[in-house]
Structure formats: structure tokens, C-alpha cells
N, C-alpha and C positions, 0 to 999 in steps of 0.2 A: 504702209502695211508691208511686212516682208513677206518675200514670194514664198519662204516657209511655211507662212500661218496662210496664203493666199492659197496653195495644193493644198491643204488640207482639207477633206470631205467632211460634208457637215452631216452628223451622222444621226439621221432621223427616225422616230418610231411610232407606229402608225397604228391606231386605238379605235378600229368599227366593230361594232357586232355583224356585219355582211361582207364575207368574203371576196365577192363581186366587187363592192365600194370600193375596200382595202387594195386588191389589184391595180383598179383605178387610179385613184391614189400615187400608187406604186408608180406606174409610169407616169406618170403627168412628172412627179419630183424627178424620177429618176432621167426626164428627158433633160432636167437640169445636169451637167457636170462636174457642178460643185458638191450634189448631195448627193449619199447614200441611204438607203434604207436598210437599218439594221436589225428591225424588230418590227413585232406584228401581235395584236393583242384582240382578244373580238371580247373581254369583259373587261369591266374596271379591276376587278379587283389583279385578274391575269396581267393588265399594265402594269398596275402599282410594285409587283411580285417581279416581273422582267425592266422594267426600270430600275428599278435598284440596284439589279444584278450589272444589266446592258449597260446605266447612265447614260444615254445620249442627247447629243446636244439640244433636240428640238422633239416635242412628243407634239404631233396633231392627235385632236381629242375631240372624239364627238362627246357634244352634250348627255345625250341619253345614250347610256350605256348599261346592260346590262349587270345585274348582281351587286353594284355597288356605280352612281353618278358622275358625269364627266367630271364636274367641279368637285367632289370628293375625294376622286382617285387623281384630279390635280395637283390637290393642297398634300393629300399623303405622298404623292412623288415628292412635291417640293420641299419636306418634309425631308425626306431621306438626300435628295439631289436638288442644294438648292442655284446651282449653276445652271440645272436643264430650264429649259425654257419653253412654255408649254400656248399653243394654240388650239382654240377650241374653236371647232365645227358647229354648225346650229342651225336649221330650218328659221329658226325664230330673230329676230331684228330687235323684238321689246328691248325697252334701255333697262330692266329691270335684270333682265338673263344678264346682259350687261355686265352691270352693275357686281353681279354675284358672281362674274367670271374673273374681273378683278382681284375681287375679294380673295376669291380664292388663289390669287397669285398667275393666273393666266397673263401673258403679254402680248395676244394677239387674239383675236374673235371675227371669223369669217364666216358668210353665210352659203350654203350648202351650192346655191343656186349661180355663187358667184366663185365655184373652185375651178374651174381652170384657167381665171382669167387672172385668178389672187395666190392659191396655195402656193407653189413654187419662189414667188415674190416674195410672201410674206415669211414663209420657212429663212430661207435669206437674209430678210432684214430682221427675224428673231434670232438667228444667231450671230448677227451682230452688234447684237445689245441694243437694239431699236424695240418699238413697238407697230406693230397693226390691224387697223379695221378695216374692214371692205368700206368701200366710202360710200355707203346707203348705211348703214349702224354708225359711222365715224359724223352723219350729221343727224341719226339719231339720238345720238348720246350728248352731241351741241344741242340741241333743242332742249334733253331733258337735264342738261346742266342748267340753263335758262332758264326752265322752270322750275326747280328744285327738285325734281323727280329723282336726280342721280347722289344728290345729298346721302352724305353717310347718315346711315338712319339707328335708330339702338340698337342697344346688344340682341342679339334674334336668340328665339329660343333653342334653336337648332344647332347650333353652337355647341350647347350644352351634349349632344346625345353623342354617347359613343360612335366608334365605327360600328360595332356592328349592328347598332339601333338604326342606324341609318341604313344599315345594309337590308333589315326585317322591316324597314317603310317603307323602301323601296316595294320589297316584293309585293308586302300590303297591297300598297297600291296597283301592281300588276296584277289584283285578285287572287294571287296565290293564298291557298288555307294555310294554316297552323303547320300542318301537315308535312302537306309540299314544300312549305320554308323550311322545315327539321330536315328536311330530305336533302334538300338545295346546299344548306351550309352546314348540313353533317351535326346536326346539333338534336337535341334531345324538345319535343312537341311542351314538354314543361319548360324548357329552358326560351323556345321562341315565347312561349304564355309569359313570363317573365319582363321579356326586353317588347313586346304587343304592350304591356300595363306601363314600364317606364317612359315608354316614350309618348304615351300618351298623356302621363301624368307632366312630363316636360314642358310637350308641347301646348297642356290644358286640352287635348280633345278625347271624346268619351264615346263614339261612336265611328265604325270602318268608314263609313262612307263620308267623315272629315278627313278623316286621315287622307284620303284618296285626295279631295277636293284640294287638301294641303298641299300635300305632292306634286300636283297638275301646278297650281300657281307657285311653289317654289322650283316648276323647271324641272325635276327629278324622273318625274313620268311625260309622255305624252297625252295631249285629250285625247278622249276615244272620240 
């Protein structure tokens, strides 16, 4: 490796909803000298908006993010920048979150409980074209290889919804009305009524409180 590409700062951007965390965060990488932090995001969608613009090497992404999903506001970076290399943050271990962090082009999934001992490391070996998992998920996902859990499974119907249907299941699911979603994405109480019917009709559910339960197991919300 030449000592040119060796000084170079690897220049990372950092995606909570808690300014507290995001600090944190902050120093932990920054005690590293190889990295910089050059951005700072507390929604998905404000990542996906300063990523494109910033492009940095390495985006840490917590799972639940408001206004728009860790793994959503992933796949639309990667999308725009598909050199940036993206780690997602998680409370959760399931090989299924897993599974879906892949998907969405994530190259690295560390568990919340396990960031000082990993972020900085794995920041690191994601931007140099590695991958990693905390090794409590890394023989999670051995296990659920074994049993077929982590198999590519079909096409999901989620797929299918736009972004900003996914943006208005989201909120769904945080109990926001009709209402308060027109308010939130600056859109018209008829226009949320619209993208509330398609995405139901997508995903085949016909009542709020699927919608929610949907949410919870694909990861998107937290259980109350």
C-alpha cells in the first residue's frame, strides 16, 4: 500500500436520531487517526440528502431511523454512491435484520452493545474493501446459514413500494394520523390517503394495526 493512499483520512458519516449517541460515536472513531468525521445526520432521509452531496467513504447507520429506515436510506445512498460503504448499527442480533442489511447492500452490521469495542475497527476494515460483524451476529448468521434461515427467500412485496410509501409505513407505524404524516412530508392529507391505500393494496394488508405488526417484523419500527 503506498504511504499516499496510507495519510489519507477515511472520511466517515455518522446517521442517529440522538445527538448524545452521534457525539459518542464521534469520539470513539475520531480517537482513531486514520478517520475523519465529515457528516452527521439524525434522519434517513437528511443522510440520503448529505451523502450524496458529502459521498464519504464509510456511512455508520443505525437501523431505526427516523422519517425514512436504516436499510432504505442505505440502498438509496448506494444508489447514488455506490463506492460509499455502509455499516449499520442495531440493538437487534436476528439473522433476519441480517439478512435484510445485506440486501440492502450494507457491508458491515454491529450491535449497539458491542460499539466500542468494534466501530472504529470495523469503520476501517470497511473502507478497505473488507466486511464486518460483531462476532455474536457473525455466528449468528453461521447458524442461520445451517439452517436455512438466511437463504434468499422470494421476491418481498416491499420491494415493490415506492420511497415514499415506505416513508408513510413508516410513520403508520409510529401512530402518526393521516394528518401529522401531510404535515411531516409537506404533502397533501389526500395525497397521504392515496400512498395509506397503495401500499396496502401491495403489501395485501387492510387494516392499521397490520401495517404496524408488518413494520415491527420487517425491522423498520421498534416493538413498543
Amino acid at each position: 500500500m503506498s504511504s499516499a493512499f496510507s495519510d489519507k483520512k477515511i472520511r466517515v458519516f455518522l446517521a442517529d436520531d440522538h445527538a448524545l449517541v452521534r457525539q459518542g460515536f464521534r469520539r470513539l472513531l475520531e480517537d482513531e487517526p486514520r478517520i475523519t468525521v465529515v457528516g452527521e445526520a439524525n434522519t434517513g432521509l437528511s443522510a440520503i440528502d448529505q451523502c450524496g452531496k458529502i459521498k464519504p467513504d464509510v456511512v455508520v447507520m443505525d437501523l431505526l431511523m427516523p422519517e425514512i429506515g436504516g436499510l432504505e436510506a442505505t440502498a438509496e445512498i448506494l444508489k447514488a454512491n455506490p463506492d460509499t460503504r455502509v455499516l449499520i448499527l442495531s440493538m437487534y442480533s436476528n439473522p433476519a435484520y441480517v439478512r435484510k442489511a445485506i440486501e440492502a447492500g450494507a457491508k458491515g452490521y454491529i450491535l449497539k452493545d458491542a460499539i466500542e469495542v468494534d466501530l472504529a475497527q470495523a469503520v476501517v476494515v470497511l473502507s478497505q474493501g473488507g466486511a464486518y460483524m460483531s462476532p455474536s451476529v457473525s455466528n449468528l448468521v453461521l447458524e442461520g446459514l445451517k439452517s436455512g434461515s438466511m437463504q434468499e427467500q422470494s421476491a418481498d412485496a416491499y420491494d415493490r413500494l415506492t420511497l415514499r410509501e415506505k416513508e408513510v409505513l413508516q410513520l403508520i407505524a409510529q401512530g402518526k394520523s393521516n394528518k401529522e404524516i401531510a404535515t411531516l412530508l409537506d404533502i397533501s392529507i389526500n395525497t397521504v390517503a392515496v400512498h395509506r391505500a397503495r401500499l396496502m393494496d401491495t403489501l395485501g394488508l387492510h387494516r392499521t394495526a397490520e401495517l404496524v405488526l408488518y413494520a415491527v417484523k420487517k425491522g423498520i419500527v421498534q416493538p413498543q
